[in-house]
C-alpha positions in Angstrom: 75.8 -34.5 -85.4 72.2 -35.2 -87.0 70.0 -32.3 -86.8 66.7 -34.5 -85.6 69.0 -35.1 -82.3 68.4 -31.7 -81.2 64.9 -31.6 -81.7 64.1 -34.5 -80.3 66.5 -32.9 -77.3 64.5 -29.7 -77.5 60.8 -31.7 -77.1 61.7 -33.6 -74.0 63.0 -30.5 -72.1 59.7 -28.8 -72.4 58.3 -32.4 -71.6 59.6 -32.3 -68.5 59.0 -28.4 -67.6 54.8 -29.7 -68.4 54.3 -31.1 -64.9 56.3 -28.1 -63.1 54.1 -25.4 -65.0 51.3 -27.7 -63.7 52.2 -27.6 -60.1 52.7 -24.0 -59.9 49.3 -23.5 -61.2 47.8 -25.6 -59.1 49.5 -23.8 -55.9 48.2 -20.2 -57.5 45.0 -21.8 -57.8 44.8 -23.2 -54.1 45.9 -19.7 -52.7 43.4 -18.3 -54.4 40.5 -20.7 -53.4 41.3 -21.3 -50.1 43.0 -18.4 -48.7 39.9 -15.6 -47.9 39.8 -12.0 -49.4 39.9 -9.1 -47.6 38.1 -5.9 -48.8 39.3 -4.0 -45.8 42.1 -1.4 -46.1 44.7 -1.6 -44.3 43.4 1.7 -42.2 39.9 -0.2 -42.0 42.0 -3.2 -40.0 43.8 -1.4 -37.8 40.6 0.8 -37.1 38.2 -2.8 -36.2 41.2 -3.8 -34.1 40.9 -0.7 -32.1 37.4 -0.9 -31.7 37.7 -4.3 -30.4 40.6 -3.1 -27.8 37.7 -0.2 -26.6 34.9 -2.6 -26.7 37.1 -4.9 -24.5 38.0 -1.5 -22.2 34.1 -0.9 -21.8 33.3 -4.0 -20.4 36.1 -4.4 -18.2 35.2 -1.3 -17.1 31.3 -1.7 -16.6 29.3 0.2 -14.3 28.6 -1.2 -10.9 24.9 -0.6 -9.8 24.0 -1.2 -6.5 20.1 -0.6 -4.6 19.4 -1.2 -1.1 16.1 -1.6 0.0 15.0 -0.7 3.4 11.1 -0.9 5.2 10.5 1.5 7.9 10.2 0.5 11.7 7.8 1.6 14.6 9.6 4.4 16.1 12.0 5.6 13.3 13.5 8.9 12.8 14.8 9.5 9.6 17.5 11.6 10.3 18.6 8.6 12.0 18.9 6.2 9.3 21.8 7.2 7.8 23.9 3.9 8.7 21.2 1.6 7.6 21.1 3.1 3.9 24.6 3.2 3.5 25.2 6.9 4.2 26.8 9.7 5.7 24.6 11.4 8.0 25.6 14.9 6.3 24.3 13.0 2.8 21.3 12.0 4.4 20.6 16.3 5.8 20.8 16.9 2.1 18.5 14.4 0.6 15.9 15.9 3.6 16.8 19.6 2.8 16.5 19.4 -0.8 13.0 17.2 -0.4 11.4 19.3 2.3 9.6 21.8 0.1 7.6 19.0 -1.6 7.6 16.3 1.0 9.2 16.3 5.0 11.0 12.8 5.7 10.2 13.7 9.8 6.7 12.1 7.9 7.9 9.0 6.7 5.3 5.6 8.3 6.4 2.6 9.4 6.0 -0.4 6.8 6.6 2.0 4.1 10.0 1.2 1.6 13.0 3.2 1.0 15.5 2.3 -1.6 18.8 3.9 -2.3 20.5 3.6 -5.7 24.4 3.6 -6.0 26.9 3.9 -8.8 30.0 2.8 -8.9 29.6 3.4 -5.2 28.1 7.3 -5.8 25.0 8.1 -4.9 22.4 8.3 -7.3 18.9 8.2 -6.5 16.7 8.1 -3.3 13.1 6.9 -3.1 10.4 6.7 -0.8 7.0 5.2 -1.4 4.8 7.8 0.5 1.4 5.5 0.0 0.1 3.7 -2.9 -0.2 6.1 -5.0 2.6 8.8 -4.9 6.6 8.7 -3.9 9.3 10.7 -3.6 12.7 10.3 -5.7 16.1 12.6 -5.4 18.2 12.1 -7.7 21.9 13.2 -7.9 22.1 15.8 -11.7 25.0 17.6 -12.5 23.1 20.6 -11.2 23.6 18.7 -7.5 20.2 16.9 -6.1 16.6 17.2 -7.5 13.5 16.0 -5.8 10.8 15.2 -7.9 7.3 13.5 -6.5 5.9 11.2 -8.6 2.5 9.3 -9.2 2.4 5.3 -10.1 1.8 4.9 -13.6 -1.4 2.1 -13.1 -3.1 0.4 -15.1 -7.1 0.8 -14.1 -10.1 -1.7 -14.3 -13.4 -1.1 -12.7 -14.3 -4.5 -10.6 -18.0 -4.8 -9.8 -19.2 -7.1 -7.3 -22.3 -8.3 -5.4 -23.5 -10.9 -2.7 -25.6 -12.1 0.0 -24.4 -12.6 3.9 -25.6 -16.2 5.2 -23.1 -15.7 8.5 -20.9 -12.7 8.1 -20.4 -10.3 5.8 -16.3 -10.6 5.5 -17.1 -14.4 4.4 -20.0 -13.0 2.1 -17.4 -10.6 0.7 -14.2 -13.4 0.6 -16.8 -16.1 -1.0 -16.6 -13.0 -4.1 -13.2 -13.0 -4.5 -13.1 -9.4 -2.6 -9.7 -7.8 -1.5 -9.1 -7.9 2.1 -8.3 -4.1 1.7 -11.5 -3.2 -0.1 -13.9 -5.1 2.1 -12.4 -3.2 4.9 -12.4 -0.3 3.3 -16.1 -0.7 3.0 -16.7 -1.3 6.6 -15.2 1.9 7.2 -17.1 3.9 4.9 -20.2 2.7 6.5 -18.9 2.8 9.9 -20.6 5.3 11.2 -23.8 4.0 10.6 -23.7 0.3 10.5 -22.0 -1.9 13.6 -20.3 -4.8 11.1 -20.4 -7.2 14.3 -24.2 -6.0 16.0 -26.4 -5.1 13.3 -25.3 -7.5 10.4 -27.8 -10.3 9.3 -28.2 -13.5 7.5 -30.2 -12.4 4.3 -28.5 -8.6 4.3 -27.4 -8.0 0.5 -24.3 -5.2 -1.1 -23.1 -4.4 -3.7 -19.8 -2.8 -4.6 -17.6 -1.0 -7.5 -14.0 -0.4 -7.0 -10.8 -0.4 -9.0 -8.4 -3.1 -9.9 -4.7 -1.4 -10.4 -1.8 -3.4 -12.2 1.8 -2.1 -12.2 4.1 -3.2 -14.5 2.0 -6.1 -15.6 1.6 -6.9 -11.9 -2.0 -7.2 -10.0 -1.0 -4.5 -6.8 -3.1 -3.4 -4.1 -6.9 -2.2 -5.5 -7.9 1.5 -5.5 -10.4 3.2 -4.0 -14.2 2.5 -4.0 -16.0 4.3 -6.3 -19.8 3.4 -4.8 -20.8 0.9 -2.8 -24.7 0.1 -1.7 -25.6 -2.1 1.4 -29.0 -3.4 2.3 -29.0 -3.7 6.2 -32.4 -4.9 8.1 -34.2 -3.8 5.0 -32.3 -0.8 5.0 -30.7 1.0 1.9 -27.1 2.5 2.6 -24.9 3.8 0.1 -21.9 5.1 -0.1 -20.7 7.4 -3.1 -17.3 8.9 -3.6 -17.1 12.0 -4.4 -14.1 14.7 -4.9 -14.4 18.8 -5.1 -12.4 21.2 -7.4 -10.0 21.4 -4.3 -8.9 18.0 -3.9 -11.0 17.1 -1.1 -12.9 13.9 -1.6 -15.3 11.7 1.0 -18.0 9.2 0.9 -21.7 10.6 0.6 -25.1 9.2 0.7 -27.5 10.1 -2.1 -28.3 12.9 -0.6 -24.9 14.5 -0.5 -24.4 13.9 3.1 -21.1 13.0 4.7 -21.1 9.5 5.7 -18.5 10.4 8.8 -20.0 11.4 11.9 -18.4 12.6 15.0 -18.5 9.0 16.5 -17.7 5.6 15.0 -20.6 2.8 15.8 -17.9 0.7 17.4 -14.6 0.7 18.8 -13.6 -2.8 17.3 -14.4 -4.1 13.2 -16.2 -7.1 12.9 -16.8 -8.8 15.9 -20.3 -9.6 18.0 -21.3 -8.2 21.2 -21.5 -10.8 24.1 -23.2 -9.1 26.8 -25.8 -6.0 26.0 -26.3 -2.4 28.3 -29.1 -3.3 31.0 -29.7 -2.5 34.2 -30.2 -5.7 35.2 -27.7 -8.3 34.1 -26.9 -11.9 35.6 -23.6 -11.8 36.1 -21.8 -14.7 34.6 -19.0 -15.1 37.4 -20.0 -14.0 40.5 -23.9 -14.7 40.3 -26.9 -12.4 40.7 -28.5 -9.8 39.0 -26.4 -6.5 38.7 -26.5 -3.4 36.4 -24.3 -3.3 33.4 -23.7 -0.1 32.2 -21.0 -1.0 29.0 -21.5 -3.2 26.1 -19.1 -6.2 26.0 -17.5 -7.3 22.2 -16.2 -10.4 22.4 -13.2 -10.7 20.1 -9.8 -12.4 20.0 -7.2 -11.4 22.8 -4.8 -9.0 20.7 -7.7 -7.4 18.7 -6.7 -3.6 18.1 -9.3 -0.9 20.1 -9.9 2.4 18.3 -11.0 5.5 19.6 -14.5 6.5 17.9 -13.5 10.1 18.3 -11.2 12.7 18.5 -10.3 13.2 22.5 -7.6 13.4 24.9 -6.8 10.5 27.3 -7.8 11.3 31.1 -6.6 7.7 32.8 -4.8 4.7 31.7 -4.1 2.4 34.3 -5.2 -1.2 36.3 -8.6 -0.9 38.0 -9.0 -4.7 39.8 -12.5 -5.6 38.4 -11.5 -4.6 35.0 -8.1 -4.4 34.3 -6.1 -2.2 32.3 -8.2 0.5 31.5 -8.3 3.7 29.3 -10.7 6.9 29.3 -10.9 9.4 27.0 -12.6 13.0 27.0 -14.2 13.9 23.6 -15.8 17.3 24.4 -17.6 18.4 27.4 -20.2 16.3 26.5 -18.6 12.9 25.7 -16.1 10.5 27.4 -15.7 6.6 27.0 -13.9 3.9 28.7 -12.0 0.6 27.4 -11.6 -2.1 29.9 -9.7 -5.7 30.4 -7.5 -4.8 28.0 -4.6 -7.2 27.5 -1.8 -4.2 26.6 -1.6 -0.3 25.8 -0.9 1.1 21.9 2.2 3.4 21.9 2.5 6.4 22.6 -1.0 6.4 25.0 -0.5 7.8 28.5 -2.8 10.4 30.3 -3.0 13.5 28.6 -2.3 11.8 25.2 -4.4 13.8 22.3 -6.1 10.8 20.0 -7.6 10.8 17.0 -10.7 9.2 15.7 -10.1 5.3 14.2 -6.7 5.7 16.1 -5.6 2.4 17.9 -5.7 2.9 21.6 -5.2 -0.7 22.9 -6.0 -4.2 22.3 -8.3 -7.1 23.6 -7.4 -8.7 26.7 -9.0 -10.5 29.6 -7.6 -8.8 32.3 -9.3 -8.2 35.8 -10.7 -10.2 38.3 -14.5 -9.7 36.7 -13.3 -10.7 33.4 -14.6 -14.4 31.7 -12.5 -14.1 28.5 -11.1 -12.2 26.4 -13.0 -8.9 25.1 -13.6 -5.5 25.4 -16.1 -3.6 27.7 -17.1 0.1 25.8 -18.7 2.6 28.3 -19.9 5.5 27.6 -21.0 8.8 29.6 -23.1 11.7 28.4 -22.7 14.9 30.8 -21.2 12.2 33.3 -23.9 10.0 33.1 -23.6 6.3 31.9 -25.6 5.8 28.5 -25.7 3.1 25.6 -23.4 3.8 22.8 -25.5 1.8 20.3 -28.5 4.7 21.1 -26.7 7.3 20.1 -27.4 9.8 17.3 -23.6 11.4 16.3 -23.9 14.4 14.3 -22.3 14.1 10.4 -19.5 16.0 9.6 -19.6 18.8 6.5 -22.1 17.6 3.7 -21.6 18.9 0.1 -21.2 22.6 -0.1 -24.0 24.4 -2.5 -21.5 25.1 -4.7 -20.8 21.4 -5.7 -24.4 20.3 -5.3 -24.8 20.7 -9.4 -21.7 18.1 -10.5 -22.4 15.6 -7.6 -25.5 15.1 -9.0 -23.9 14.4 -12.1 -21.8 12.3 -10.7 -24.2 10.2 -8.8 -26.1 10.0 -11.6 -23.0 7.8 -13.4 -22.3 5.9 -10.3 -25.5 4.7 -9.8 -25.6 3.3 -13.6 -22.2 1.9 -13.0 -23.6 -0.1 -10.1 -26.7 -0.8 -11.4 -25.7 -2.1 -15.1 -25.2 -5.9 -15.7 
């Protein structure tokens, strides 16, 4: 056989193997291209797939946190609210023993908030907000319960304001943008000197400093007053806060005298007296002229009736011309009467000990003499009648010697505070 045959054999063999060679390239190439690489070990694999297997474990097993909230009622015992914070009344003995060096929960107020933190459903913290600027928190530790009391962390901006009264001076106040609780808080501080609903008039001019707080970005209720000046009939009143090296703090005038007196002007907060003390009144029911040994304040029925001083209650009960009735004794000097009262406060019965700006009643209309609602204030001096309004009250402790020196300084600032534009 011819020798070319064989080459020619030879040429198409490897012709043919060409596009094989090329398809099994092509597959390498692919693999390589389209399947990705892995620079993790095989240990690294198996160590991400058992992270993932925890990770999954974690959040299947995620903490449960619970808080209930609860506000304080008239009349609530602590000890006693063991069901309505979700627990046991032993629990509840502990949280109270281990807080009772630094705060007793006998004390806790109506309207104030209690919240209870759970875990999992464990116990894990207690608070109470004591008042607006301290509460008490127990916490559950490893070391068993811990009570701590703690102050708000505000935020603190001193407000200034200033006005005119045209009719009242909670409008005058309201037209400035004032808090409700800081234009109150002024009438008390003057209350011993000014009668908010008797001696206000149109033209009568204040002016006011206190603090704006924010909590957690959040506008809450204002601090305290920091001075406040009042213009009444002419008259210049201030009032200038001022606290000793004890802790103790009150308002003061500029002479360093304690605004507080043994009696309040008024039993009632802005209002207007309807019928003046005279001996000789016409009376507007019955007809003729008879003495009227009280003042009247007319006010809304429901209108809450303080005491002006500290006393103990010697009658409460229905007298037919005026109605429900209360007198207290002061001193051996002092008692006062509250007539046509609609209804009693709590806890007021004869013998009751009350306190001064305690609320004793509220405005009613009661007894046959009555016209409408309001509130007839007598007063008796040695057992005989006398006008409240006339009345000169002695102040209670004035700036000791000892502080004399950094009031002054202190007053000094204020008074630049107020007075700067």
């Amino acid at each position: 056989m011819p020798q070319y045959f064989f080459k020619e054999t030879k040429k198409e063999k490897i012709k043919k193997l060409i596009p094989i060679v090329f398809a099994i390239l092509f597959i390498i190439i692919a693999i390589i291209l389209f399947i990705p690489k892995s620079n993790k070990s095989s240990a690294e694999i198996n160590k991400t797939s058992e992270l993932q297997k925890i990770q999954k474990q974690v959040i299947k097993q995620k903490s449960k946190i619970i808080k209930n909230e609860y506000i304080v009622k008239p009349g609530e015992v602590f000890s006693l609210l063991y069901e309505k914070l979700k627990l046991s009344q032993a629990y509840l003995q502990q949280i109270y023993q281990n807080a009772k060096d630094i705060y007793n929960l006998e004390n806790i107020k109506a309207g104030n908030k209690i919240e209870v933190i759970f875990k999992d459903k464990k116990f894990q913290e207690f608070i109470y907000n004591i008042d607006n600027e301290k509460y008490l928190t127990v916490k559950n530790t490893k070391q068993g319960l811990k009570a701590i009391l703690e102050k708000y962390d505000y935020k603190t901006e001193i407000i200034k304001k200033q006005g005119t009264i045209k009719t009242s001076f909670y409008k005058a106040a309201k037209n400035q943008n004032i808090p409700d609780k800081i234009i109150m808080e002024m009438a008390n501080i003057f209350a011993w000197d000014i009668d908010f609903g008797f001696d206000i008039q149109k033209g009568d001019k204040f002016k006011i400093v206190y603090e704006k707080r924010t909590l957690d970005g959040k506008e809450v209720k204002p601090g305290k007053i920091l001075i406040a000046k009042f213009i009444n009939r002419g008259e210049d009143h201030y009032g200038l806060y001022y606290k000793d090296d004890s802790g103790k703090f009150d308002y003061y005038d500029l002479k360093g005298n304690n605004l507080k007196r043994t009696f309040l002007r008024s039993p009632l907060q802005f209002k207007y007296i309807s019928s003046g003390f005279t001996y000789k009144r016409w009376h507007p029911k019955f007809g003729g002229y008879t003495p009227h040994l009280a003042i009247d304040y007319a006010a809304p029925s429901g209108t809450p009736v303080v005491s002006p001083a500290k006393g103990r209650v010697i009658f409460v009960g229905w007298k037919s011309c005026i109605g429900r009735t209360i007198t207290i004794r002061h001193n051996s000097k002092y008692t006062t009467r509250y007539s046509h009262l609609i209804s009693y406060a709590d806890n007021i019965y004869s013998g009751a000990k009350v306190k001064q700006g305690q609320i004793i009643g509220y405005v009613g209309s009661t007894g046959s003499c009555s016209t409408g609602p309001h509130l007839e204030y007598a007063m008796k001096v040695y057992g005989q009648a006398v006008n409240p309004l006339h009345q000169e009250f002695e102040r209670l402790k004035s700036i000791s010697q000892e502080n004399k020196a950094d009031f002054k300084i202190k007053k000094q600032a204020l008074l630049e505070m107020l007075d700067e534009e």
